[in-house]
PAVOMAR-936217 format. One line per 10 residues: their letters; for each residue z, y, x of C-alpha. Coordinates in steps of 0.2 Angstrom, whole numbers, plus 5000, padded with zeros to 4 digits. Layout:
a> Z:Y:X  ...
***
This chain:
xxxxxxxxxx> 4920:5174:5142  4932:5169:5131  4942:5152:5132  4954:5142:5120  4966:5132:5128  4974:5119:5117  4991:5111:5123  4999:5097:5114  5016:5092:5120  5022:5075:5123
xxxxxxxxxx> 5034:5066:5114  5053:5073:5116  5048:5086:5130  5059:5101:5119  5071:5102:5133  5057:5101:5147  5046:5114:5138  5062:5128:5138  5066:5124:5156  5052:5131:5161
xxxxxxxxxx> 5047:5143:5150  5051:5158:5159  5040:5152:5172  5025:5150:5158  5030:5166:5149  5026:5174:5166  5007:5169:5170  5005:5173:5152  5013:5192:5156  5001:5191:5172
xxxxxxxxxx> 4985:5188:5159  4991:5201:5148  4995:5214:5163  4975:5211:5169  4970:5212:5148  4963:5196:5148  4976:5189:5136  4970:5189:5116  4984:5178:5110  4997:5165:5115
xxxxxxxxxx> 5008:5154:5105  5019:5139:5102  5016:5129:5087  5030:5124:5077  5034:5105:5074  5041:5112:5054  5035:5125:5045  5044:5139:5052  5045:5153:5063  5060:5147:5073
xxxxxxxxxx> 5058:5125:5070  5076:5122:5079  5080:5108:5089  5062:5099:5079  5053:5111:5094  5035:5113:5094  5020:5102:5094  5010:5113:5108  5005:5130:5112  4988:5139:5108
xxxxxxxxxx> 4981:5153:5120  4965:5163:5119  4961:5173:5135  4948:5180:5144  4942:5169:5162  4925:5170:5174  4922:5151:5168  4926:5136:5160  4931:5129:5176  4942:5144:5180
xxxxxxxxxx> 4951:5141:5163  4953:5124:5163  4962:5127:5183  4973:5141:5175  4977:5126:5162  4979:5116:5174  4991:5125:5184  5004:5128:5169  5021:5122:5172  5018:5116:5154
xxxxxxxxxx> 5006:5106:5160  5014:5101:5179  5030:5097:5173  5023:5087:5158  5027:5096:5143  5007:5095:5138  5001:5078:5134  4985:5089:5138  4976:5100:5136  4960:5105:5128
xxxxxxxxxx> 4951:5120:5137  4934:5125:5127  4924:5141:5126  4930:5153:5112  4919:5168:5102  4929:5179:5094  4922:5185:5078  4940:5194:5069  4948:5205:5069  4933:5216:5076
***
């Protein structure tokens, strides 16, 4: 099934949040390389494409896991979310209705 996992970053974490990218950017590629990945995202802090040092408000990723609780472990593990980039994070199933 599919899963929505919200992320919403703490307070001044920009700095935090490209330290680890990389790391992040890499279990996103490992999701993608299995084709479990449907999308993935940060959400600019302005409206724009590259927001600058005003960063990003959280990330959005739809992918495909065995269960809720297998998501929300996948979540869980994110060096977004161990280093404390996320605030936290929202994990709830997703149907995907478009593009078909």
């Amino acid at each position: 099934m599919l899963y929505a996992l919200i992320g919403e970053d703490a307070p001044n974490t920009h700095e935090k949040r490209m330290a680890v990218r990389t790391e992040h950017l890499a279990r996103l590629a490992a999701l993608q390389a299995d084709g479990r990945l449907i999308l993935a995202g940060p959400c600019p802090a302005v409206d724009s494409p590259d927001p600058g040092p005003a960063g990003f408000t959280g990330s959005v990723i739809v992918a495909e896991f065995a269960s809720l609780e297998e998501a929300q472990a996948w979540a869980s593990a994110d060096p977004y979310t161990t280093t404390g980039v996320f605030a936290r994070c929202t994990v709830k199933p997703f149907k995907k209705v478009f593009p078909q």
